[in-house]
C-alpha positions as CSV (number, residue, x, y, z in Angstrom):
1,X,-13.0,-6.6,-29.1
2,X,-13.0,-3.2,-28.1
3,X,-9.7,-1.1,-28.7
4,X,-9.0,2.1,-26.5
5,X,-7.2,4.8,-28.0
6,X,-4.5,7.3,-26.5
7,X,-2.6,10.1,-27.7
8,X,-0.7,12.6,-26.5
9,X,2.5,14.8,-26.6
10,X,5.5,14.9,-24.4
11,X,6.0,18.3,-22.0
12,X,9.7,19.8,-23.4
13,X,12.2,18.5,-20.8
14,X,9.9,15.5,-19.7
15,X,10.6,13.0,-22.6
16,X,13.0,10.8,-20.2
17,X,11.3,10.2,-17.1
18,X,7.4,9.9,-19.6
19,X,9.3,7.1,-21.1
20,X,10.2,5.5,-17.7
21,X,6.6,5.7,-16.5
22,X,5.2,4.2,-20.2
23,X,7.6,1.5,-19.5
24,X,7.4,0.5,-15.4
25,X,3.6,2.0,-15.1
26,X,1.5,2.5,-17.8
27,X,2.0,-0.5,-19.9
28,X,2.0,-3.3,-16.8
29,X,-0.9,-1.1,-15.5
30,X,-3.0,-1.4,-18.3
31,X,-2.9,-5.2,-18.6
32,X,-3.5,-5.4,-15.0
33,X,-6.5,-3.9,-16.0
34,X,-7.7,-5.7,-18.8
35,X,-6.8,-3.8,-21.7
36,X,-3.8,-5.6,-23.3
37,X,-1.6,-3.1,-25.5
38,X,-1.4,-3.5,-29.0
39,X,1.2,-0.5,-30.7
40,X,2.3,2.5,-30.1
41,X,3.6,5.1,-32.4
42,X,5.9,8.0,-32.2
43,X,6.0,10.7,-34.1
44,X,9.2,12.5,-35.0
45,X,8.2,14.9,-37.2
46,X,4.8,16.5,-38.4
47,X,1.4,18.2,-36.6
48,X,0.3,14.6,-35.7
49,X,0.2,13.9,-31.9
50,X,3.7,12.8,-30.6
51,X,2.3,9.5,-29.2
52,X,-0.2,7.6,-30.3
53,X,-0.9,3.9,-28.5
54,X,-3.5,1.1,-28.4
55,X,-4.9,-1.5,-26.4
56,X,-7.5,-3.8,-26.5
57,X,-10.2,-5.4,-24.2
58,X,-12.3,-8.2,-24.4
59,X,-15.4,-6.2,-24.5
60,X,-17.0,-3.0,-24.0
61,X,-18.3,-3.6,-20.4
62,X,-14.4,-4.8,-19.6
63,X,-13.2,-1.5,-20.8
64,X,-15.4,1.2,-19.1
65,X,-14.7,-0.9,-16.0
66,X,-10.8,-0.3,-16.7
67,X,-11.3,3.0,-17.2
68,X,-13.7,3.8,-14.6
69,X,-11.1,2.2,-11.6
70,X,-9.2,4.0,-9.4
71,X,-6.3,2.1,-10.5
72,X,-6.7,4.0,-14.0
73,X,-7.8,7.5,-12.6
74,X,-3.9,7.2,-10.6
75,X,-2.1,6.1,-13.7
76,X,-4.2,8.7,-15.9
77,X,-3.3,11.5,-13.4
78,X,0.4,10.9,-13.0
79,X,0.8,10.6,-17.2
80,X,-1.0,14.1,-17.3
81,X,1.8,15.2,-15.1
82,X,4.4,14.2,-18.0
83,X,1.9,15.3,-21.3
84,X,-0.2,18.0,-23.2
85,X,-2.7,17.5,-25.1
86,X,-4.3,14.2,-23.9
87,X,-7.1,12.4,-25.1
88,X,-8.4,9.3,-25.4
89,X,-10.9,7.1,-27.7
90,X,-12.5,3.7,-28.2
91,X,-13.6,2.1,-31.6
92,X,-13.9,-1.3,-32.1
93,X,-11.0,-3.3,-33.0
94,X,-10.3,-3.7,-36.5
95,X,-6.9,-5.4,-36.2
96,X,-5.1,-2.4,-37.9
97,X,-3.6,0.8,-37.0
98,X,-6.5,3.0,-36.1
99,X,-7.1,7.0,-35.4
């Protein structure tokens, strides 16, 4: 298993409506996509990103696919409009919590 990981923090003013979308679009769009999510982290205080949050896909080939739809490039785009610093990673999955 492949694990794809996301981190990011919230634009001042924008924490709200980025938690709405995490909860109605990211999350149910990422499983419609294959990648099932596996934690996410928040981070109150400190220079760490403010979130941090995992998924995992059957394979490698399943995962590039997910993140080579259009499906993801729409989801992707409209969580840019809520975020700064954006980036995204994938390791294998090692069944713990992972940087």
């Amino acid at each position: 298993m492949f694990k794809l990981l996301l981190s990011w923090n919230i634009r001042p003013g924008r924490e709200d409506e980025c938690f709405e979308f995490l909860m109605r679009e990211l999350g149910p769009g990422l499983v419609k996509l294959g990648v099932h999510p596996t934690d996410a982290w928040y981070t109150q205080y400190g220079g760490s990103p403010q979130v941090l949050q995992g998924g995992v896909a059957e394979d490698l080939a399943a995962l590039r696919r997910a993140l080579a739809s259009e499906e993801w490039r729409r989801i992707k785009q409209k969580l840019l409009t809520y975020v700064t610093d954006y980036q995204q990673k994938i390791v294998r999955a090692s069944g713990e919590f992972q940087l």
